[in-house]
C-alpha positions as CSV (number, residue, x, y, z in Angstrom):
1,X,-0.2,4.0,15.0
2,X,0.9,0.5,13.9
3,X,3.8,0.9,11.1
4,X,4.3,-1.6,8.4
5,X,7.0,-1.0,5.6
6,X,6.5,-2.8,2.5
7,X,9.5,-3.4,-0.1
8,X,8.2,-3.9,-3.8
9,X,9.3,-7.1,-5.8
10,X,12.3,-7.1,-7.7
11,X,10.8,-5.6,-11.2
12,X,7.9,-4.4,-10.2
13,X,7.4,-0.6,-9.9
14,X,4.1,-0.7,-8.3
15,X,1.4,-2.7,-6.7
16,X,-2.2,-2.0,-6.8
17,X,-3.6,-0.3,-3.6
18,X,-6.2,-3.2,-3.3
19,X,-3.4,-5.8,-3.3
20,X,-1.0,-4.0,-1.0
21,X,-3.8,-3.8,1.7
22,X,-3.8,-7.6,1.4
23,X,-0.3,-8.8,1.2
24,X,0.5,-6.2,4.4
25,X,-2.3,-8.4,6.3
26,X,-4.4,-5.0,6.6
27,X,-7.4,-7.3,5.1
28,X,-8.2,-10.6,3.9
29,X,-8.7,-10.5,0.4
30,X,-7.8,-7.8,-2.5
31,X,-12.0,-7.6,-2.9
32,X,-11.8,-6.3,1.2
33,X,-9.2,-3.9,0.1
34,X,-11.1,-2.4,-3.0
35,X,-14.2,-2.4,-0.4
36,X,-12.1,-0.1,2.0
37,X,-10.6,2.2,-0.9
38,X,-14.2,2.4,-2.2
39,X,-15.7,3.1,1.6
40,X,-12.6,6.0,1.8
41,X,-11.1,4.0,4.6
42,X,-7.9,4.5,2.9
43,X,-5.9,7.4,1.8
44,X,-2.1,7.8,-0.1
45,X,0.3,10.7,1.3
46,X,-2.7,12.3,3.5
47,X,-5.0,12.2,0.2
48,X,-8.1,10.1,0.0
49,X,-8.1,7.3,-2.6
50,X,-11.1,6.1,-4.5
51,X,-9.6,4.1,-7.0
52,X,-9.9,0.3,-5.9
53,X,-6.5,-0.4,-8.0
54,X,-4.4,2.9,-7.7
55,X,-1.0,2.0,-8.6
56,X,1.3,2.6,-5.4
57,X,5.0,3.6,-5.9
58,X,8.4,3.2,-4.0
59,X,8.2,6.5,-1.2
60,X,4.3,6.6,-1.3
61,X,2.6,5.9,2.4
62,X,-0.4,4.6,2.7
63,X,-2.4,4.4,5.6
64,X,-5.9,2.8,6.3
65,X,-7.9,3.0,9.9
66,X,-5.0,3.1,12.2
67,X,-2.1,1.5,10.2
68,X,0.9,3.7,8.2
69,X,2.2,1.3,5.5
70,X,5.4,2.5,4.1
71,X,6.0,1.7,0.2
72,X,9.4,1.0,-0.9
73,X,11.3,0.0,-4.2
74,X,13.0,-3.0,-4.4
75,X,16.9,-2.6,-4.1
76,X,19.1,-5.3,-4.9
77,X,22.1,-4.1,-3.1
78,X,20.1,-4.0,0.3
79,X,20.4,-0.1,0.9
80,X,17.5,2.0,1.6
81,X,15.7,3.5,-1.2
């Protein structure tokens, strides 16, 4: 199982599951990602999501078909959070 981790944008304490799928190259567009939350291809911490913009936080892992995307929170000193 391919894993990706993802590291938030400075200020920004979530991204919308639609947009995550997108900027992690799991689809083309954020309208393919709310297509694959709403065809519950994709599920947060083992859960199935159905909402198309779910807000995804720092320690949440997503995972959709085969791919884990780990979700963390920006950290401006560079140590893992």
């Amino acid at each position: 199982m391919p894993i990706i981790e993802f590291t938030l944008a400075d200020g920004s304490p979530y991204i919308e599951i639609n947009q995550l799928l997108k900027a992690t190259g799991v689809c083309d567009s954020g309208g393919a990602g709310k297509m694959l939350v709403a065809d519950g291809h994709v599920s947060v911490g083992g859960v199935v999501e159905t909402r198309k913009t779910a807000k995804i936080r720092g320690g949440q892992i997503v995972t959709c078909g085969d791919v884990r995307i780990v979700v963390r929170a920006f950290d401006a000193a560079g140590n893992d959070a």
